[in-house]
C-alpha positions in Angstrom: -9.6 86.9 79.5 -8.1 84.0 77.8 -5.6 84.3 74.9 -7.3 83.7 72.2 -9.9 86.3 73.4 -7.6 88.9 73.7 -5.7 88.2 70.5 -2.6 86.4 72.2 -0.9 83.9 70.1 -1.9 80.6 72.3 0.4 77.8 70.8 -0.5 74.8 68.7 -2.7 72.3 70.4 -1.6 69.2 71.6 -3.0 67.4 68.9 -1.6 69.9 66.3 2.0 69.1 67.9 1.2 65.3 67.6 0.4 65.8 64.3 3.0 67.6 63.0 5.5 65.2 64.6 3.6 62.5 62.6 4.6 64.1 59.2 8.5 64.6 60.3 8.8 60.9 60.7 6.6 60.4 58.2 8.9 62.0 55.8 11.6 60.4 57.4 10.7 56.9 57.3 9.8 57.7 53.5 13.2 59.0 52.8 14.8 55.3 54.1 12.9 53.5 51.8 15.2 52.6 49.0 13.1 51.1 45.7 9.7 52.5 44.5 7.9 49.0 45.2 9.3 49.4 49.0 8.1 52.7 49.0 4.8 51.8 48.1 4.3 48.6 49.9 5.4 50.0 53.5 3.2 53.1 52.9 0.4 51.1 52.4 1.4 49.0 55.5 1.4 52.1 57.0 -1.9 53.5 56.4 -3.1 49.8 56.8 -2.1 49.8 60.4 -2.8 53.8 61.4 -6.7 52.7 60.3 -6.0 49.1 62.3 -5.2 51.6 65.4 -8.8 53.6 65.4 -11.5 53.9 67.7 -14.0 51.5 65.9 -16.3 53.7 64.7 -13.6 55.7 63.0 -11.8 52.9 62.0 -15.1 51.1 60.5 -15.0 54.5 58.2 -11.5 54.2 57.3 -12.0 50.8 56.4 -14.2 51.6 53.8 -13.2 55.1 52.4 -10.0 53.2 52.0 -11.7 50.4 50.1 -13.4 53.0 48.3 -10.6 55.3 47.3 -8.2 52.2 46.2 -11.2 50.4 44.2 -12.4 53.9 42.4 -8.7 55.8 42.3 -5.9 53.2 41.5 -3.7 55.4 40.6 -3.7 57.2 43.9 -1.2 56.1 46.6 -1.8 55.6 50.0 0.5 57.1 52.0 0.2 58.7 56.0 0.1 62.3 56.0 0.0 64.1 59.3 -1.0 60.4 60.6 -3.6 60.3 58.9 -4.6 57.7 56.0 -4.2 59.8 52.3 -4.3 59.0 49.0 -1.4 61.0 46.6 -0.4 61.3 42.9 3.3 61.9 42.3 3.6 62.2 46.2 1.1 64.5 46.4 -1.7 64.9 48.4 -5.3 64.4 46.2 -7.5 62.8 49.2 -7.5 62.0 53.0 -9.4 60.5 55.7 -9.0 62.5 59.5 -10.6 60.1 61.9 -13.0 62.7 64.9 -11.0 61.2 67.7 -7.5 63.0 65.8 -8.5 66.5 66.9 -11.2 65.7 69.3 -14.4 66.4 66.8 -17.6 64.9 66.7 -17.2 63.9 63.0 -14.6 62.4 61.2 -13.4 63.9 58.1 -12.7 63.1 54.2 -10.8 66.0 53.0 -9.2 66.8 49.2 -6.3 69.0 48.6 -6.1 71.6 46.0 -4.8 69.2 43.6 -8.2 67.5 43.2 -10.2 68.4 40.6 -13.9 69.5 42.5 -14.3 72.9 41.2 -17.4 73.8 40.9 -17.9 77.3 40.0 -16.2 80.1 42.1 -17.0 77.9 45.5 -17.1 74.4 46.1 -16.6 72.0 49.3 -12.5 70.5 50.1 -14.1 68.5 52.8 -17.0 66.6 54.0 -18.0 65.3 57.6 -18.4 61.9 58.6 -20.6 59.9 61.3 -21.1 57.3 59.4 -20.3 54.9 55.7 -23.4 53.7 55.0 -23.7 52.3 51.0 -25.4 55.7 50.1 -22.7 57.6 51.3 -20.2 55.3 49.9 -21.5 56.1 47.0 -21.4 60.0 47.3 -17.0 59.0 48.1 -16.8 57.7 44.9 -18.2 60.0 42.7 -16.1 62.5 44.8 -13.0 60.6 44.7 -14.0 59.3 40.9 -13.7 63.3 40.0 -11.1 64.5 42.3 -8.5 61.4 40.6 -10.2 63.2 37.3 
């Protein structure tokens, strides 16, 4: 009987570990930076170059939820969080894109924090799965991201 069948506490997954060592430098590259321009200009190198590093079809997505989220959303910064390419207010979290290949699903992911403004009712989707961008989809992003920057 394996752990997790009998209730044992297993461990993070590799790519949970990998992921979580992503954030600490992440916070500790941000911490360096000295002006707010700096800041903002090496985080968006940063994201820039974690989407550069993708699988293609995963990075073809990035591409343009990035395009997406910076054309709709101005105000949100992109930053890396958990190495993934995000989108924050005030340093916060609103929006983020977790390419499949991160965790090993068959989807990639655009995910919104709590701090994004998609209630609908008592229930209402934090994160939708993506296979693929096309310009109806792209269009579904930016009504999504259009109301979650509210």
């Amino acid at each position: 009987m394996s752990g997790a069948a009998s209730g044992q506490y297993e461990g993070f997954t590799a790519e949970e570990r990998a992921a979580m060592k992503d954030h600490a430098q992440e916070q500790k590259k941000a911490a360096r930076r000295t002006s707010p321009a700096e800041k903002a200009a090496e985080a968006l190198r940063d994201v820039q170059a974690k989407i550069a590093e993708m699988q293609d079809r995963d990075r073809v997505m990035a591409e343009r939820v990035h395009a997406v989220v910076t054309r709709t959303a101005p105000d949100l910064a992109p930053k890396l969080w958990y190495g993934m390419p995000a989108y924050a207010r005030d340093g916060k979290v609103v929006c983020f894109f977790q390419s499949g290949e991160k965790f090993k699903t068959r989807y990639a992911t655009l995910g919104f924090s709590d701090l994004a403004r998609l209630d609908d009712g008592p229930m209402w989707a934090s994160a939708f799965a993506l296979t693929e961008v096309t310009d109806a989809v792209e269009q579904r992003i930016e009504a999504l991201v259009r109301q979650a920057a509210g």
